[in-house]
C-alpha positions as CSV (number, residue, x, y, z in Angstrom):
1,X,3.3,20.0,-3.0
2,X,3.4,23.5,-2.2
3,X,5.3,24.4,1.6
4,X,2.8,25.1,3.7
5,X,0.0,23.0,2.6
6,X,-1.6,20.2,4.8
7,X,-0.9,16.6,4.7
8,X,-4.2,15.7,3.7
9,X,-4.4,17.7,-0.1
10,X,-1.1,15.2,-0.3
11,X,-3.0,12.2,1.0
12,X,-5.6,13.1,-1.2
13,X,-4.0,13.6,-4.4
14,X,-2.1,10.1,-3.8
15,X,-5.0,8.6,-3.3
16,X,-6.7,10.0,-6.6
17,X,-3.2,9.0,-8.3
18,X,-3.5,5.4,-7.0
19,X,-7.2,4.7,-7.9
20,X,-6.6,5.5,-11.5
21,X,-4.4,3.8,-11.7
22,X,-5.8,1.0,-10.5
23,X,-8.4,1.6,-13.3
24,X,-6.0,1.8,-15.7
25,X,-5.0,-1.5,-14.7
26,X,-8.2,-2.9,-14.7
27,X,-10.7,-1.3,-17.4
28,X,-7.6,-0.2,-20.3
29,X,-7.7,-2.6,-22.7
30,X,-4.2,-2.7,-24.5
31,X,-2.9,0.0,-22.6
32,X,0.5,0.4,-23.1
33,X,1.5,3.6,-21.1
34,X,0.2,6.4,-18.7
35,X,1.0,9.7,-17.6
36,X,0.6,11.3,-14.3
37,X,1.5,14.8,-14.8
38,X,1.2,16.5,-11.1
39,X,1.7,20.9,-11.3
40,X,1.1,23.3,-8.6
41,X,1.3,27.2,-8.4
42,X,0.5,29.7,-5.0
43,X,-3.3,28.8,-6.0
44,X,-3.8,25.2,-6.5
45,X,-2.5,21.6,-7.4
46,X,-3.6,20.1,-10.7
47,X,-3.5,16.6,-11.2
48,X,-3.8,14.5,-14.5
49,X,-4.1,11.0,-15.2
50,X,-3.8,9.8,-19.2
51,X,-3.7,6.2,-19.9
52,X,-3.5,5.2,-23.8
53,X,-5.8,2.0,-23.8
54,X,-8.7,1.0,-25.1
55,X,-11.6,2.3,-22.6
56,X,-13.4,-0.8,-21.6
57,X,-15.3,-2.9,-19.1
58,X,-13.9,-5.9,-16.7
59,X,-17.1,-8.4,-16.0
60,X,-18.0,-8.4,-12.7
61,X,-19.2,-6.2,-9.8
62,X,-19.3,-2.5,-10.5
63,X,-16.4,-0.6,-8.4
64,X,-17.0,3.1,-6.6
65,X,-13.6,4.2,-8.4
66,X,-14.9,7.1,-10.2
67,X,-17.2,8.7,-7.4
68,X,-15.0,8.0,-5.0
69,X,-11.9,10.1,-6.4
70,X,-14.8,12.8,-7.1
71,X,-15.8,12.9,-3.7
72,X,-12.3,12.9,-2.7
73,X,-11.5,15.9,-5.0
74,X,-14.4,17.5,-3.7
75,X,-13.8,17.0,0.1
76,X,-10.5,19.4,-0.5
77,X,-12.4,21.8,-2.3
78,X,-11.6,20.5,-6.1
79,X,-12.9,18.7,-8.1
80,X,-12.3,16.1,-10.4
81,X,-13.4,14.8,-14.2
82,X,-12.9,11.4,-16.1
83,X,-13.2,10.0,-19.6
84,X,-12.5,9.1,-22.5
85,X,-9.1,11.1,-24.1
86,X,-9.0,13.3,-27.4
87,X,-6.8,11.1,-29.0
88,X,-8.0,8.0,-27.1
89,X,-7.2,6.5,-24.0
90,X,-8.6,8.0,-20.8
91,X,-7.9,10.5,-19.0
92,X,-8.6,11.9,-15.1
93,X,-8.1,15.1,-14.3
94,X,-7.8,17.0,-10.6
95,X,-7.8,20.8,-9.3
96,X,-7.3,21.4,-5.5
97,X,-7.2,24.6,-4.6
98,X,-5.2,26.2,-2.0
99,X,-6.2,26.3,1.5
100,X,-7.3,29.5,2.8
101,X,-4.5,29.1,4.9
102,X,-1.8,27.4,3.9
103,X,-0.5,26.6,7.3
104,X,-4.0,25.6,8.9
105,X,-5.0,21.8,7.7
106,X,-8.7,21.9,6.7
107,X,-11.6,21.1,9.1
108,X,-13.2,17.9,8.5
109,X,-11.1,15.8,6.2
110,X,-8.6,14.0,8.3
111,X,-5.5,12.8,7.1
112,X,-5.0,8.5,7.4
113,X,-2.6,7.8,9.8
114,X,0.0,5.3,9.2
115,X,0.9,2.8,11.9
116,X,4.3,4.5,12.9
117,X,1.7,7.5,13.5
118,X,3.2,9.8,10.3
119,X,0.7,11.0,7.6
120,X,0.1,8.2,5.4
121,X,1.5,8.6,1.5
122,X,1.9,12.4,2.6
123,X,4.1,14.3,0.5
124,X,4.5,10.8,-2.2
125,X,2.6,12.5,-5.5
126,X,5.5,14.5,-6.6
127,X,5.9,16.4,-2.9
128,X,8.0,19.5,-4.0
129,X,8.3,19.4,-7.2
130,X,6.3,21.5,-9.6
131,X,5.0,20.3,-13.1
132,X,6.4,16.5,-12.4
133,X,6.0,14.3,-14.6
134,X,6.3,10.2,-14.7
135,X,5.5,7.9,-17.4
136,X,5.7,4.4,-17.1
137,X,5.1,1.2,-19.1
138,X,1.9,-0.7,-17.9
């Protein structure tokens, strides 16, 4: 993440990160690998998620994955789309945009608090470190 910016865009896009992939692990069929490509200029953070799987369903109860990473994108100001890849797979994409103020943490969206009191996940989804990439075997 940019210096500066306020634990919660950090929060934020970790959570995103995480509820993808749970939905990788839980709606891919066959997948193999993903991708979570994390980049960040002065202007904003762009996230993307890229699994190569099948797209599919898992029976049961209907989850609040999707809307709930677009409500989280869009409580920082981004937002966020989801769905099937160009060359298959599926893929979630994020763009935050920079705080007004860089060293003033937005009004309303409050940062989850770990039990030692810290920021919780702040600064995990590739804190400092501009066009990270990971790829891992599912």
């Amino acid at each position: 993440m940019p210096d500066g910016w306020p634990p919660e865009v950090a929060v934020g896009i970790y959570r995103i990160v995480q509820e993808a992939l749970s939905n990788v692990a839980q709606h891919a069929r066959d997948a193999r690998n993903v991708t979570v490509t994390l980049a960040h200029d002065a202007r904003s953070v762009r996230l993307r998620v890229v699994d190569d799987g099948q797209p599919g369903r898992v029976a049961g109860p209907g989850g609040h994955g999707l809307v709930g990473m677009r409500e989280r994108a869009a409580a920082l100001g981004g937002r966020l789309s989801a769905g099937p890849g160009v060359l298959g797979g599926w893929t979630v994409e994020a763009t935050i945009p920079a705080p007004a103020d860089a060293g003033v943490a937005r009004v309303g969206v409050a940062a989850p608090r770990s039990a030692g009191g810290g920021s919780a996940g702040a600064g995990v989804a590739g804190a400092g470190a501009a066009g990270a990439e990971t790829t891992g075997e599912s």
